[in-house]
DOKOL-775112 format. One record per residue (C-alpha): x, y, z; residue number from 1. Coordinates in nm, 3 decimals. Layout:
! residues N
@xx=X | yy=Y | zz=Z | nudo=NUM $
...
***
This chain:
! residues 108
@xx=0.000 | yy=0.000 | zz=0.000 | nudo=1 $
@xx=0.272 | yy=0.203 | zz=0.101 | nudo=2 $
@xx=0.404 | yy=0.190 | zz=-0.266 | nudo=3 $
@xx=0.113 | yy=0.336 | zz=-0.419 | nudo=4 $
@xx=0.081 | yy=0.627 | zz=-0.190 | nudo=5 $
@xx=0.417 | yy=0.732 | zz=-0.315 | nudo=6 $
@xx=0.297 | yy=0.710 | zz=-0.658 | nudo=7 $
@xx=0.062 | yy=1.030 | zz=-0.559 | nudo=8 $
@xx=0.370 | yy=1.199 | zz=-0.496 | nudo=9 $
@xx=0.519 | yy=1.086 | zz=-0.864 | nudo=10 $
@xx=0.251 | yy=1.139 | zz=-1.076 | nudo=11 $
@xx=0.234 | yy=1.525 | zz=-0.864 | nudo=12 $
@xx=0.547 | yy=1.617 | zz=-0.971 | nudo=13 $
@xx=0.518 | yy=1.516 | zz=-1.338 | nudo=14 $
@xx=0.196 | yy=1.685 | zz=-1.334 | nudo=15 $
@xx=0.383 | yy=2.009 | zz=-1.186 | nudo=16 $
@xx=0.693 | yy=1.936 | zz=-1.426 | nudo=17 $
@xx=0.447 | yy=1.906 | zz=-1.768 | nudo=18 $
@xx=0.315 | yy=2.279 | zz=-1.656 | nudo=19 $
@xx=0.621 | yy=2.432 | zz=-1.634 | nudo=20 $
@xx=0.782 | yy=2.276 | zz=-1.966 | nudo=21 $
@xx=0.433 | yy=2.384 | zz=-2.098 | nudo=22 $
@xx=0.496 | yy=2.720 | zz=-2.017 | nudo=23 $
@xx=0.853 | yy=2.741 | zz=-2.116 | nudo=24 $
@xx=0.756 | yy=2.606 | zz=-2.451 | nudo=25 $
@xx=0.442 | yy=2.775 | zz=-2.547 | nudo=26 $
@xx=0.476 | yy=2.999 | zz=-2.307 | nudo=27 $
@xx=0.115 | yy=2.909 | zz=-2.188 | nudo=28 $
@xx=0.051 | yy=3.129 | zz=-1.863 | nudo=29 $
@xx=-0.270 | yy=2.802 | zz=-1.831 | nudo=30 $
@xx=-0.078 | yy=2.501 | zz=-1.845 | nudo=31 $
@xx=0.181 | yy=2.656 | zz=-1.580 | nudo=32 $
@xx=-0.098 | yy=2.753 | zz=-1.332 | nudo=33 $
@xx=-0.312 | yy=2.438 | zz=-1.394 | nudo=34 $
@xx=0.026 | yy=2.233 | zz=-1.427 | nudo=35 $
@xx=0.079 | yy=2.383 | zz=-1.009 | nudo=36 $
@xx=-0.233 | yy=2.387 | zz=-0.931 | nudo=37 $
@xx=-0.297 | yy=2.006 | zz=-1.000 | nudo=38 $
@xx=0.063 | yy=1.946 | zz=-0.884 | nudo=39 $
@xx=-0.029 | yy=2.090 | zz=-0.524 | nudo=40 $
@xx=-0.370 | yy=1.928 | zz=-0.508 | nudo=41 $
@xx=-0.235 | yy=1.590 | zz=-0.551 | nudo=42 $
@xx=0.052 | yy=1.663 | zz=-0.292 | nudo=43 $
@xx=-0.236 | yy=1.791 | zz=-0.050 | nudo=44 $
@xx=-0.392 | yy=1.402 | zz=-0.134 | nudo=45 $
@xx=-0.024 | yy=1.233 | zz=-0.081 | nudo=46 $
@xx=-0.029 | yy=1.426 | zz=0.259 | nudo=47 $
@xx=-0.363 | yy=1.326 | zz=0.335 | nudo=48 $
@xx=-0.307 | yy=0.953 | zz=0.261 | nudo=49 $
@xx=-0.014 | yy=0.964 | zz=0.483 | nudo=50 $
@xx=-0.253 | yy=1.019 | zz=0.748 | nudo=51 $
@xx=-0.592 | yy=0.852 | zz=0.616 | nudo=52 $
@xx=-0.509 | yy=0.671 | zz=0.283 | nudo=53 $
@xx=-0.834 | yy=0.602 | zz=0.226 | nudo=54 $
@xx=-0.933 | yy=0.990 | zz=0.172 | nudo=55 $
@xx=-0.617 | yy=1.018 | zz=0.001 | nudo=56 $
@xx=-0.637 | yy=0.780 | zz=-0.218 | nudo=57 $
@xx=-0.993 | yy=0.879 | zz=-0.325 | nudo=58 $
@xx=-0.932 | yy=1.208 | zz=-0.327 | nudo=59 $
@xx=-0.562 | yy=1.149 | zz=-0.603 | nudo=60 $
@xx=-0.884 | yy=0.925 | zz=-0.773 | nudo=61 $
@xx=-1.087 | yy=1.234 | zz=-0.816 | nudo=62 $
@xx=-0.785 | yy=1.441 | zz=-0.981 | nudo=63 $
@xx=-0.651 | yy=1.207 | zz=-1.178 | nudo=64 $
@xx=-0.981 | yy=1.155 | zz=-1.323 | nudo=65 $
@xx=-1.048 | yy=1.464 | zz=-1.383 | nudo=66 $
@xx=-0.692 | yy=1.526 | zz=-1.541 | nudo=67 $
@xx=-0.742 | yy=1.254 | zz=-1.778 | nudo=68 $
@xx=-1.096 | yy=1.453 | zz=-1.909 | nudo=69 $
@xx=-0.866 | yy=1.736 | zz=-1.988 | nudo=70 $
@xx=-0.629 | yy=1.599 | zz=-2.151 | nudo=71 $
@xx=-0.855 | yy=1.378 | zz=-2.309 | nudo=72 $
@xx=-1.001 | yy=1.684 | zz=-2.469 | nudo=73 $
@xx=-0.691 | yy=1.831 | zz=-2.586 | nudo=74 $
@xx=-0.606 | yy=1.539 | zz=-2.767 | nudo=75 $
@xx=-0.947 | yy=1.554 | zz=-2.902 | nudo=76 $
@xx=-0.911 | yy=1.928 | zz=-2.964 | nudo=77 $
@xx=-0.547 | yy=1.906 | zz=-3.138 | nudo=78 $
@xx=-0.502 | yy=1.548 | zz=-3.242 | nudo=79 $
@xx=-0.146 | yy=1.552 | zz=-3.114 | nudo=80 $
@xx=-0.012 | yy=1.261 | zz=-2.876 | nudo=81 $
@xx=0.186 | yy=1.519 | zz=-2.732 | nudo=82 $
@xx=0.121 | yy=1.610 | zz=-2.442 | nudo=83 $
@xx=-0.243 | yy=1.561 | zz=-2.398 | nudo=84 $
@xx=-0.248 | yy=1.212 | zz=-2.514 | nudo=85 $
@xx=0.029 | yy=1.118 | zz=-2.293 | nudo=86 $
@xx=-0.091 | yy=1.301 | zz=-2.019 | nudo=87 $
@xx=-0.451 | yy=1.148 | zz=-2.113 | nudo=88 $
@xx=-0.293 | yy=0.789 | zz=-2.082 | nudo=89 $
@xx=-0.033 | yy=0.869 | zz=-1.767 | nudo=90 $
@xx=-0.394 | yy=1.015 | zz=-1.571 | nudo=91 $
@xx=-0.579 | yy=0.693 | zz=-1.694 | nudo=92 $
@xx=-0.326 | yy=0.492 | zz=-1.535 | nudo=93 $
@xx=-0.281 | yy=0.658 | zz=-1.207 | nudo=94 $
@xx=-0.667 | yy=0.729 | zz=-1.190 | nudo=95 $
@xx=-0.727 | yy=0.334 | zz=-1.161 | nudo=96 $
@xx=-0.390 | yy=0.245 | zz=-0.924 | nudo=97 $
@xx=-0.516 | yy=0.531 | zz=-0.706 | nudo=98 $
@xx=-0.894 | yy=0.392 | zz=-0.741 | nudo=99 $
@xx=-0.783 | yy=0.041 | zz=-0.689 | nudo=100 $
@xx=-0.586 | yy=0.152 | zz=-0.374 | nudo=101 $
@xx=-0.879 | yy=0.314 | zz=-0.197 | nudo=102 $
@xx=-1.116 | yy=-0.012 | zz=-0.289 | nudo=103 $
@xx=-0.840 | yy=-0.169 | zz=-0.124 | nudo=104 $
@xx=-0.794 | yy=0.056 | zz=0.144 | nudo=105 $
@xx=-1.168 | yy=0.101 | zz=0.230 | nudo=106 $
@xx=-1.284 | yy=-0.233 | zz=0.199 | nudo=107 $
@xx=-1.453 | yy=-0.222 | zz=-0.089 | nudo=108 $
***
């Protein structure tokens, strides 16, 4: 369990990396404050699963799912693997480690 808790902390600092290279590249003022912003609400959820993985773990869940409806859109939008397609498949996968550690964690 303790493995995928770290795996918050991970996928929150590629999710904070990918803003910043997005802003150095396109110099896109959005990805670098949603690129944070995401980044820091997934460490809030590592934190909190240090405590109470459960909540943790659900709440990583929630924001990886929600990342990969983003980024699912920008690949719709642009048609380009890179980055939301990547970042559409990297948020798929840690959406349903993070979901399959809360089942785990709450009993489900």
């Amino acid at each position: 369990m303790a493995t995928i808790i770290w795996l918050i902390l991970v996928y929150a600092l590629l999710v904070a990396i990918g803003g910043i290279v997005g802003y150095i590249k396109a110099k896109s003022n959005q990805s670098l404050i949603s690129g944070l912003g995401s980044g820091v609400a997934l460490a809030i959820a590592w934190y909190i699963s240090l405590q109470n993985p459960a909540i943790g773990l659900a709440l990583a869940t929630v924001i990886a799912l929600a990342l990969l409806v983003v980024f699912a859109l920008r690949f719709r939008k642009t048609g380009k693997f890179m980055p939301g397609g990547l970042l559409a498949v990297l948020s798929l996968v840690a959406g349903i480690g993070f979901a399959i550690g809360w089942a785990t964690t709450a009993n489900i």
